[in-house]
Each structure stands twice: as C-alpha cells, then as structure tokens.
C-alpha positions in Angstrom: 139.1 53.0 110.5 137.3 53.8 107.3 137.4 52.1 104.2 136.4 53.4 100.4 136.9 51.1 97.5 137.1 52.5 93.6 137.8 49.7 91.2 141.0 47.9 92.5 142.2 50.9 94.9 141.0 51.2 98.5 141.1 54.3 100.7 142.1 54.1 104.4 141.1 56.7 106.5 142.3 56.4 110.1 143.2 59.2 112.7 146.5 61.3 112.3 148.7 61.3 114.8 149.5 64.6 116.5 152.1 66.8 115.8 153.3 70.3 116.1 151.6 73.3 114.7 154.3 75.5 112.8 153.2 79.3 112.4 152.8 80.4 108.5 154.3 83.6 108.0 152.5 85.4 105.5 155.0 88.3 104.3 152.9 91.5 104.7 154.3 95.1 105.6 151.9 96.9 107.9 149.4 99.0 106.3 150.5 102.5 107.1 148.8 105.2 104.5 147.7 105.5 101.1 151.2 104.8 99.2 152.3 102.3 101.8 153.9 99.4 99.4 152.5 95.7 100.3 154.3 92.6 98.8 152.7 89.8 99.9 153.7 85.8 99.5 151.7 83.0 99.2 154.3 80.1 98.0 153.0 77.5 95.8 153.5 74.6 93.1 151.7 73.9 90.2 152.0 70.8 87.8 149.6 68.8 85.7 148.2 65.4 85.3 148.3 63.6 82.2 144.8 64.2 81.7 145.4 68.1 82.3 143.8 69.0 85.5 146.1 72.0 86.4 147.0 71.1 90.7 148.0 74.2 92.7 149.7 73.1 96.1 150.1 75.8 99.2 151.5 75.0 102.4 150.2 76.7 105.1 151.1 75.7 108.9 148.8 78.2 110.6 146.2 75.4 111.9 146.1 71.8 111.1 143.4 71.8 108.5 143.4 71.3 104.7 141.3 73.2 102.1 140.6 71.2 98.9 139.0 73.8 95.6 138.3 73.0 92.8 137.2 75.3 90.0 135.3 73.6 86.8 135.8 76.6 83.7 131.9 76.3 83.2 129.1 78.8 84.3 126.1 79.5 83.1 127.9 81.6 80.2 128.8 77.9 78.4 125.0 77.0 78.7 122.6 77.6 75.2 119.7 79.7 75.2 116.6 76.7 75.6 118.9 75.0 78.2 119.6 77.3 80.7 120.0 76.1 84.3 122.4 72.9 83.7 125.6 74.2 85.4 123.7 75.1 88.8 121.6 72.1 88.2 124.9 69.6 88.1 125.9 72.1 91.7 123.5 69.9 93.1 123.6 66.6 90.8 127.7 66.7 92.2 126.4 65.8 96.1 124.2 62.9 94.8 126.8 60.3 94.9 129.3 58.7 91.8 130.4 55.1 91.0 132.3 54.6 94.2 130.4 57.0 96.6 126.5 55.9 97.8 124.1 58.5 97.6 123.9 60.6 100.7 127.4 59.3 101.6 129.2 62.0 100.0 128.6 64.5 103.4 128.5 61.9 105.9 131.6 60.8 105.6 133.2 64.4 105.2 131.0 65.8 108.6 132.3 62.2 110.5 135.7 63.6 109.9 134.9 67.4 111.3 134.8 68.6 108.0 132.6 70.7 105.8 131.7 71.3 102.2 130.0 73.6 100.1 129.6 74.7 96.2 128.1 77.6 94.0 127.9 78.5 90.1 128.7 81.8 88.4 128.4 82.7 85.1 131.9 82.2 84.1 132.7 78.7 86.9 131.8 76.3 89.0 133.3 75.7 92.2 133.2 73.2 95.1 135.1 73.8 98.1 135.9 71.8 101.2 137.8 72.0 104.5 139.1 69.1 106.5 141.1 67.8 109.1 144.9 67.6 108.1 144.8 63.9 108.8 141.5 63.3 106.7 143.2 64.8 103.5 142.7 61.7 101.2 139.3 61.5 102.0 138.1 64.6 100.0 140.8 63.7 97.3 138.7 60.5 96.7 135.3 61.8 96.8 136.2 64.9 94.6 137.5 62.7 91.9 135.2 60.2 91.9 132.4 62.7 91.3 135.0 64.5 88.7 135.6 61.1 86.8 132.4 58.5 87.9 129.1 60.4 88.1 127.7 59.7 85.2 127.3 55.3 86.0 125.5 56.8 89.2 123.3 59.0 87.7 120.0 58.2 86.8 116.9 60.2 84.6 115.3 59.7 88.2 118.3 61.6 90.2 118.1 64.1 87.5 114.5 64.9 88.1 115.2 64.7 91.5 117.3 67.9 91.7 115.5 69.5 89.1 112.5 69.6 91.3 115.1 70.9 94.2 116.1 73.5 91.7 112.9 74.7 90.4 112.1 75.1 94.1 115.6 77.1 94.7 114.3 79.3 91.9 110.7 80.0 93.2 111.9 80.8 97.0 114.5 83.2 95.9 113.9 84.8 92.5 110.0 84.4 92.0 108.8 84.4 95.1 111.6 86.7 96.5 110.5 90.2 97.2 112.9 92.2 94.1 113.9 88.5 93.2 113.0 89.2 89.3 115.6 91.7 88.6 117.4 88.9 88.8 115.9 87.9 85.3 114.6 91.3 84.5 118.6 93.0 84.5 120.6 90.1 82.6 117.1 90.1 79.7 117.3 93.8 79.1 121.3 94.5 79.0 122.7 91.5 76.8 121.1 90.4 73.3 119.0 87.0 73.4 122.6 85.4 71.6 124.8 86.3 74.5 126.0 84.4 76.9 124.9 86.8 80.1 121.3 87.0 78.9 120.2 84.4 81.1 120.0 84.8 85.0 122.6 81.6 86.5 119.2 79.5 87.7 117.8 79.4 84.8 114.3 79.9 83.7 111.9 77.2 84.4 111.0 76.5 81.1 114.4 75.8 79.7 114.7 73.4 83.6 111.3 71.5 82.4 112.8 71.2 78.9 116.5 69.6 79.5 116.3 66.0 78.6 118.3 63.2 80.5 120.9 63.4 77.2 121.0 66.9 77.9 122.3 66.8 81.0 125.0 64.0 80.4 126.3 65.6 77.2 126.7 68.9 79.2 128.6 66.9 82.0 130.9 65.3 79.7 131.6 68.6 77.5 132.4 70.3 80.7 133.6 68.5 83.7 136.9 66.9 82.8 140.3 67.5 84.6 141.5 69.2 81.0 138.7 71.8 82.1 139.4 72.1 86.2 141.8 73.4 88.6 142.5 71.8 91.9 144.0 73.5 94.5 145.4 72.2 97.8 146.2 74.2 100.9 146.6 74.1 104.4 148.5 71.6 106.9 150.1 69.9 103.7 153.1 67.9 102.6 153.5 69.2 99.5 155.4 66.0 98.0 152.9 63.8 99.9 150.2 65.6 99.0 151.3 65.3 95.0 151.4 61.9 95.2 147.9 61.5 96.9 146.9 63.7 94.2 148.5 61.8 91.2 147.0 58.5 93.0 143.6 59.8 93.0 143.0 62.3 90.0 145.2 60.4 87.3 142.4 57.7 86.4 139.9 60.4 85.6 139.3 60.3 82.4 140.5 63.3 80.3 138.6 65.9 78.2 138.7 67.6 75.1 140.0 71.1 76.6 137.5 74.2 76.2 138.4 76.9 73.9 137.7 80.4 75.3 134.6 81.9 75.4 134.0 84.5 72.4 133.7 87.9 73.4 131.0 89.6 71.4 130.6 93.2 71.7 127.7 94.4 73.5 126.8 98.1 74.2 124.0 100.0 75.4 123.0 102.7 72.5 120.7 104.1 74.3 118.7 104.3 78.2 116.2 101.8 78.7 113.5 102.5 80.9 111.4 99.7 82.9 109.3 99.6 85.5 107.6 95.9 87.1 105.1 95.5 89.7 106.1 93.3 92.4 104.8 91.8 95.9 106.9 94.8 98.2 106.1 97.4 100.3 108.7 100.0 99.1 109.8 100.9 95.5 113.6 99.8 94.3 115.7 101.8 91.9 118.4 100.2 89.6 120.9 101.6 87.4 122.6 99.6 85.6 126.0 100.2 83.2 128.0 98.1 80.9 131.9 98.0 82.3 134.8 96.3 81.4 135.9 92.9 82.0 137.4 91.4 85.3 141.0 92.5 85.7 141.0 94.6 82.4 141.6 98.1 82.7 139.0 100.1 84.4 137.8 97.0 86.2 139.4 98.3 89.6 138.3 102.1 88.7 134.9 100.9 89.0 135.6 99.2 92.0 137.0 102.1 94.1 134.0 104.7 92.3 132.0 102.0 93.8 133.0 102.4 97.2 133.1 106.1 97.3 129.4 106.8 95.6 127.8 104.0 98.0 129.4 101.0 100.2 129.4 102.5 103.5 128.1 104.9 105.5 130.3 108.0 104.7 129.7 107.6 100.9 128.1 109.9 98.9 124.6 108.1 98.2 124.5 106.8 101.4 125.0 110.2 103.4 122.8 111.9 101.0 120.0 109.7 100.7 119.8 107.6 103.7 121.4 110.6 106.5 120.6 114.1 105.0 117.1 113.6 103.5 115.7 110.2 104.7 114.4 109.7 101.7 115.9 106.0 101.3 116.3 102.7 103.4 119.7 101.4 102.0 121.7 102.0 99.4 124.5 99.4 97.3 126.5 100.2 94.5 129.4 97.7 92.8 131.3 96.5 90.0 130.0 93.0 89.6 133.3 91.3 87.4 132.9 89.2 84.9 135.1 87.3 82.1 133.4 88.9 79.1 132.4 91.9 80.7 130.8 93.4 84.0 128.4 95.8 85.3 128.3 98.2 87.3 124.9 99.1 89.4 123.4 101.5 91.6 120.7 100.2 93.6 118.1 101.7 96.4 115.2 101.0 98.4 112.9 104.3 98.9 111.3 105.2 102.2 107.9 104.7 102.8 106.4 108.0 101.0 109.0 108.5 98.6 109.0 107.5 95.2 112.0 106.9 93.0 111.8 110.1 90.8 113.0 111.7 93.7 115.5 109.3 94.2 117.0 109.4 91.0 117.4 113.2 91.0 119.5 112.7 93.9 121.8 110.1 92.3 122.1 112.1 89.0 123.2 114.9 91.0 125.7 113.0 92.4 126.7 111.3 88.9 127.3 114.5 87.8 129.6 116.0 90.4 131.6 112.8 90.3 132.1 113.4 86.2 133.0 117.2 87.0 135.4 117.1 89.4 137.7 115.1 90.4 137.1 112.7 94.1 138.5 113.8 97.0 141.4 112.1 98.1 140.2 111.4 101.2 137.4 109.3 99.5 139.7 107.3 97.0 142.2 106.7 100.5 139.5 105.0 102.4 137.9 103.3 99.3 142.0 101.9 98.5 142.3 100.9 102.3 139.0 99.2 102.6 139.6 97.0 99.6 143.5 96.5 101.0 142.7 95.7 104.4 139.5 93.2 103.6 141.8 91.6 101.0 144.6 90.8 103.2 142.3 89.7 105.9 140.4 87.4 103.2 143.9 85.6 102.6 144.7 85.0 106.4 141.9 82.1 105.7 143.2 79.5 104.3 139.8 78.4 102.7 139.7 81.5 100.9 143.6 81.4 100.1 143.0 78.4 98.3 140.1 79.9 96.2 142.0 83.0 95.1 145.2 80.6 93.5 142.1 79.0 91.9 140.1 82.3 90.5 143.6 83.9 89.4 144.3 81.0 87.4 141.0 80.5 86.4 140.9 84.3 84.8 144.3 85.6 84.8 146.5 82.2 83.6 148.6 83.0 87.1 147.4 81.9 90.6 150.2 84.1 92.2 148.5 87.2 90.8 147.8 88.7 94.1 150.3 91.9 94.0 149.5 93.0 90.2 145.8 92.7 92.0 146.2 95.0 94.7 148.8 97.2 93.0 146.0 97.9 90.2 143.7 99.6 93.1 146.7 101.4 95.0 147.7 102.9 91.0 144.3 104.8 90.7 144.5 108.8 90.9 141.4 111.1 92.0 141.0 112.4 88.7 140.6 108.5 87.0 137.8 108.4 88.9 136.3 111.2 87.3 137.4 110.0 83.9 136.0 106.4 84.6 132.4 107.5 85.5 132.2 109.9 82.3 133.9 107.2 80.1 131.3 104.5 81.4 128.7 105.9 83.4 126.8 107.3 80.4 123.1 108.8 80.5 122.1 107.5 77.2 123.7 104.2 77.9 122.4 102.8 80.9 119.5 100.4 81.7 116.8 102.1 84.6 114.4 99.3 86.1 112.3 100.2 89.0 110.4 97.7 90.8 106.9 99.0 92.3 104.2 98.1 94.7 101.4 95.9 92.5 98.9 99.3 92.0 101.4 101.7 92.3 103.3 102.2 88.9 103.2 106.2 90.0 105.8 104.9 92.2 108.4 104.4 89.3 110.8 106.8 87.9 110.1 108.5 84.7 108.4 106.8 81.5 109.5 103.5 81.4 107.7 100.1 79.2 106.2 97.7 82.0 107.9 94.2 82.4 104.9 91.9 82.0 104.4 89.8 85.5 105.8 85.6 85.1 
C-alpha cells in the first residue's frame, strides 16, 4: 500500500479488487457508402469546481483502465514576442515534481501502477494525458492537481535552468540540427506579422529561451495554469459519482485563476507570393507551399481537409500518382489543413528525386492547382477522401485515451465536448464542386508563401527567384 500526503489529506493507493468487465456500446451504424448517416454517442457529465476547472466525466466499460486529460487554454499563441518558448518549457517543468510530489516521483509512481503518461504544446493548448489502471484512479488525480495547484513552492531558478538546457537541446536535435528542421521557423516568420501570435515556431527561439528570467517563468505559470483556465476530463472504467467526488476531493483546494479572455483575432492575409529559398544540411531539395485558411471548425476548415486528401494523402492522390508514380520525379509527397484557433494553413510539401530540382516540381503541382480550380473533383475522390476521415475518426474514438482528448479539444475550441456529429456531418456535407470553389477562394497564386530548402551550394536547386533565408 502506497501513501501520498498534501497538507492534511493523505492518498491511499492499494490494489482494486476484481470485477467484471461490462462491454461499452458505442452507438455507430455501419459505414456503408458516401451518404450513409452516422450518429454516434459518447455519454458524458460535465460540472465545475468552485474555482472553475470545467470536469468532463465518460464512462466507458470496454477495458478496466482510466484515461485522465487535461487541457491548459495556453500555447505558444498566449506567449509575447522576446519570450517565446515558456508554454513548452513549463511541458517539461510539469514532470519535475510540486509541493507534495518529489522530483522524479511524479513517473515512478504512475509506471509502479502499470500506467503511462505523456504531454505536448500547440499553439493554441497544453495538454497532459495519462492512462491508468481503474483501481489506481486517485493516484493521477493527486499528482495532476498537485502540479496544477503546488509547482511553483517546488520550483527553483535551478529546476528552471534545468529544463531550459533540456529544451534548448530539444530544439537543436529537431529544428536546427534536423535535416528541413528550419521551416519550422522559416514558415510561421514569413506568413504572420512580427505582432501575431503564430509568428513564432511552438519551441521557441533560443534567444528568447536564454532571455526568460526566473519571474518570467512564474508570472507566465500563474497567468495561465489555473483550474479557471483547464479542462479535466475523465474516462474509462469509472464511477461516475465516485469519480466526482475524487475529483471535488482533489482539484477543489487548487487555487483559482483570473479566467483568460479570448485570444484577439487580427486579420492576417497574404497580398502577395513570397518567394524563399535556404540552404540546408540535405541531400535532396524540399518544396513548400504554403496558404492562409480559415480557422478550426469555421467554414471551409473541413473543405480544406478533404482537398487535402484528394491533391496528396495517399497513394491514389493526385500529387502523389503524378509525381511520385507517373514521372519519378519526387520521393514523397504531404499536403494538409493544419487547424488552428485564429486561423490555419494549408501546405503542399515535397521532396525531389535525386536529379530533379523543384522548378520542375512546381510546374507539376500548378498544373494540378489549376485543374482542381476548373473543374469540379471527381466523386470518387471526395468519397474516399469522406470515408478515410470517417472511418479513421471512428476508429480514433474506439480508444478511450483518445475519447477522452476529443471531449477535451471540442470543449476547448467549440464550448461543447459532445461535438462529435456536427464534426463529421461538416465533412459528409461537402459537394465536388465546393472543392473547386475552396481551392480558387483560398489557394491563390499571388497569395501564397513558396520556400524551398536546398543542398548548401546548390541554390540552382530552388524554384524560381526567391530572397535567400540567411543561415542561424
């Protein structure tokens, strides 16, 4: 039997006693053809503390484990140009131990249980995520809000530094030193103005990592990670009126926050195409388009997704077939509508053969830009794109892990975790002809930003006149 201790409350953690495993019926209708109707039902319940950390409870029998999420309404979008970096660096600063949890204690006693734990950072949230045992639910309860509510008495200018170092690192192995890695500074810099909050890559730049003082980094933590600015879901093996009152036991110390006001949304548009080229450590050139699109779950948002699919996920796409199958003049090809809560983009992005540069490349994809703004897709094309996105969503919400972080990111961006139909039922509403319509409304030639990345010594490599990104 384990014991954790916070102030005057202690923790028991001892073994569960078996029990039997109910089935959870999810209620899905087979997937039979393009207009086949799905309703699906996850039930839940949602209340909040008196400090105003939404909860989101989901029962789910299917195997006896418990998923715990947690979303924090912060990303790098809430960070300030000069101090860049701080919501990825708390991602790590979260795992360092609180008031009641000893540094390096924080896995251990998750992994003694059989369970796991992970986190990452956007640019709109940050999320950590767990899955346990049914009978070690209290466990994460505790640790989650004792980092939510007591980090700060545990943290130290030296732990700070600490992950910094761990950070700056992160950021060297996979933007710096990452063959392509500096697109991933190169795209945000050259499609949003300096004053917006997507002109900075998530990581942050190192300067702005060197240049965060200790105050920094605790005003950002107390500005942002309060349970007036979180949403916790719950989901799995669960009692649900158990389950509320380990909740309420747990969560209703924590401190509350001054809630955040939305994010403004300040217009941003591309006037004009912006050409760039930067030599990099790689052995074949990479072409990226880059457009402007509208915000997650806004109209147009799931157009983009679906002309996604059909110009370049897969092997029967467009680019893909023309590029990598009919003229071998390309290794791989990706295209996607990356959402976001002020906006998104959509991209086109491919590698080149070895002996083919990327003016050739780009003819091909302009042809294909073109036909797609003529004429209507095939239906075909938009009936596998719709059933790709239906069938890999309803697999992703067989897992309960993943069930639990979709109530979260619906509530997060949409006010309703039960969002999932009007979801799906915006993909299964698009017609052939609003793909047309959405490539020539957003897939403009004079608004676009072109970046290819070249062998160092080979800028002949790169696709039309383009200004050279200075190396960093």
């Amino acid at each position: 039997m384990l014991r954790y201790a916070r102030g005057s409350r202690w923790l028991f953690q001892s073994p569960g006693k078996g029990g039997v495993i109910s089935l959870f019926l999810l209620s899905l209708l087979a997937l039979s053809g393009f207009a086949q109707q799905t309703r699906i039902e996850i039930p839940y319940t949602r209340f909040t503390l008196s400090n105003g950390l939404n909860v989101i409870l989901h029962e789910d029998h299917t195997t006896p484990t418990v998923a715990l999420n947690i979303w924090y309404h912060v990303g790098s979008a809430r960070e300030k140009p000069g101090r860049t970096g701080l919501a990825h660096l708390f991602e790590h600063l979260m795992f360092e131990g609180s008031q009641h949890v000893p540094e390096r204690k924080f896995d251990q006693w998750l992994e003694a249980t059989g369970g796991e734990n992970n986190a990452s950072t956007a640019q709109d949230r940050t999320n950590y995520y767990l899955t346990v045992p049914r009978n070690a639910l209290e466990l994460p309860l505790f640790l989650e809000s004792d980092r939510m509510g007591f980090l700060l008495p545990a943290m130290s200018p030296a732990t700070v530094d600490g992950q910094r170092d761990v950070v700056k690192n992160e950021r060297r192995e996979s933007v710096e030193n990452q063959p392509y890695g500096m697109s991933e500074d190169i795209l945000p810099e050259n499609l949003y103005p300096p004053e917006h909050p997507y002109h900075w890559p998530i990581i942050g730049s190192m300067a702005d990592l060197s240049a965060a003082s200790y105050e920094d980094v605790v005003g950002f933590f107390k500005t942002y990670y309060s349970p007036s600015n979180a949403s916790l879901c719950v989901a799995g093996d669960i009692d649900p009126a158990t389950t509320r009152a380990l909740v309420e036991k747990w969560f209703s110390d924590v401190p509350g926050g001054r809630p955040e006001l939305p994010l403004a949304k300040p217009a941003v548009t591309l006037t004009t195409e912006k050409r760039l080229y930067y030599q990099d450590n790689v052995q074949l050139p990479r072409l990226y388009m880059v457009w402007l699109s509208p915000a997650a779950y806004t109209p147009g948002d799931a157009e983009l997704d679906l002309l996604a699919n059909v110009l370049g996920r897969g092997k029967n796409s467009r680019l893909y077939r023309r590029l990598v199958y009919d003229l071998q003049i390309a290794q791989d090809v990706f295209v996607y509508q990356s959402q976001g809560e002020l906006n998104s983009t959509f991209g086109i992005i491919v590698t080149a053969r070895s002996g083919h540069g990327l003016t050739e490349i780009e003819k091909v994809i302009q042809e294909e830009l073109n036909r797609i703004k003529a004429e209507a897709a095939q239906r075909r094309e938009l009936e596998r794109a719709v059933n790709q996105y239906e069938s890999g969503f309803l697999r992703q919400i067989e897992i309960v892990s993943q069930k639990a972080d979709q109530l979260n990111a619906y509530y997060t961006m949409t006010g309703n975790p039960d969002y999932f139909n009007e979801d799906l039922a915006r993909y299964k509403a698009v017609d052939p002809d609003d793909i047309r319509a959405i490539a020539e409304t957003y897939l403009k030639d004079d608004a676009r930003l072109v970046l290819s990345i070249v062998p160092k010594g080979r800028k002949d490599l790169a696709s039309g006149d383009g200004k050279e990104v200075e190396g960093r």
